[in-house]
N, C-alpha and C positions, 0 to 999 in steps of 0.2 A: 611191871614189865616181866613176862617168860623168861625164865632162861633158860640158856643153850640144854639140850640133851647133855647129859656127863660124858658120854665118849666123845662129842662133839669137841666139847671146853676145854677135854683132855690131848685132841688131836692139835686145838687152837693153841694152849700151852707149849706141846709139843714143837709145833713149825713156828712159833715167837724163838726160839734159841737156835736157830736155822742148821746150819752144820755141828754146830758146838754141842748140839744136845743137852738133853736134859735127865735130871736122877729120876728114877720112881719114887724114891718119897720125896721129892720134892713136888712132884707131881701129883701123888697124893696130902698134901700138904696144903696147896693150894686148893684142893679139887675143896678136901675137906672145908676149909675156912669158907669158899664162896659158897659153899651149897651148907652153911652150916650144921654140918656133920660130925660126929664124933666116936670114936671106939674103935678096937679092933675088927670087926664087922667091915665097917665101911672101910679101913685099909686093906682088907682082903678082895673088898669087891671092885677097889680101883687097879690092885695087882691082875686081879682076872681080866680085865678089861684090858688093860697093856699088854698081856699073854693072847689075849682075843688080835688083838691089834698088830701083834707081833706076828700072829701064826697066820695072817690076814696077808702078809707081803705089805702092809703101810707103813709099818716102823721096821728102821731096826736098829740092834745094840751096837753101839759103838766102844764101849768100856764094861766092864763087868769087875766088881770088888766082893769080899764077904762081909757078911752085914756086922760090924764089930759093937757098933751101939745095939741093937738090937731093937732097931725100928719096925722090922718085920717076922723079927727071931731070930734068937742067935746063930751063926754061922749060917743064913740063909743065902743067896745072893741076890746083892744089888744090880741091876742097871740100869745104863745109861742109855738113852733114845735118840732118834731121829728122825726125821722123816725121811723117807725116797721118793727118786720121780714118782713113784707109783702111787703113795700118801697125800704128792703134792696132786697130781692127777684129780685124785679121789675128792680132793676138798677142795677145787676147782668145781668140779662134779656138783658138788653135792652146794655147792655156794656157802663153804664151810672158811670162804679165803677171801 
């Protein structure tokens, strides 16, 4: 079986925690494990993709922390996602829902 595009799986991730949202590393955490991936590499290129997505109008932040473990670097920030009508719109669209 194919699977999903990564920003696809990522937007899928995303609207599964509906209003509650969800973290970026956990988001890359999963993205990582299903698409067996591994390194810092691939954690930057699931941040770009949520920066893509964010700067898109289809997510957005609902919480924001500094990163104290250093998942993505120290004192970087974390956040938190959601989708909006317009996310939810878009994977209606695209038959991403």
């Amino acid at each position: 079986m194919t699977k999903l595009h990564m920003k696809g799986r990522i937007l899928q991730l995303i609207n599964a925690e509906q209003d509650a949202g969800i973290w970026d590393w956990q988001i890359t955490d999963a993205v990582m494990a299903e698409y067996s991936l591994s390194g810092p590499y691939w954690r930057g290129n699931t941040r770009v993709t949520l920066t893509d997505l964010f700067s898109s109008g289809i997510i957005e932040s609902v919480e924001e922390k500094l990163d104290d473990q250093a998942y993505f670097g120290a004192g970087r920030v974390l956040f938190k996602f959601r989708l909006n009508d317009f996310g939810r719109q878009r994977m209606r669209d695209t038959a991403l829902v």
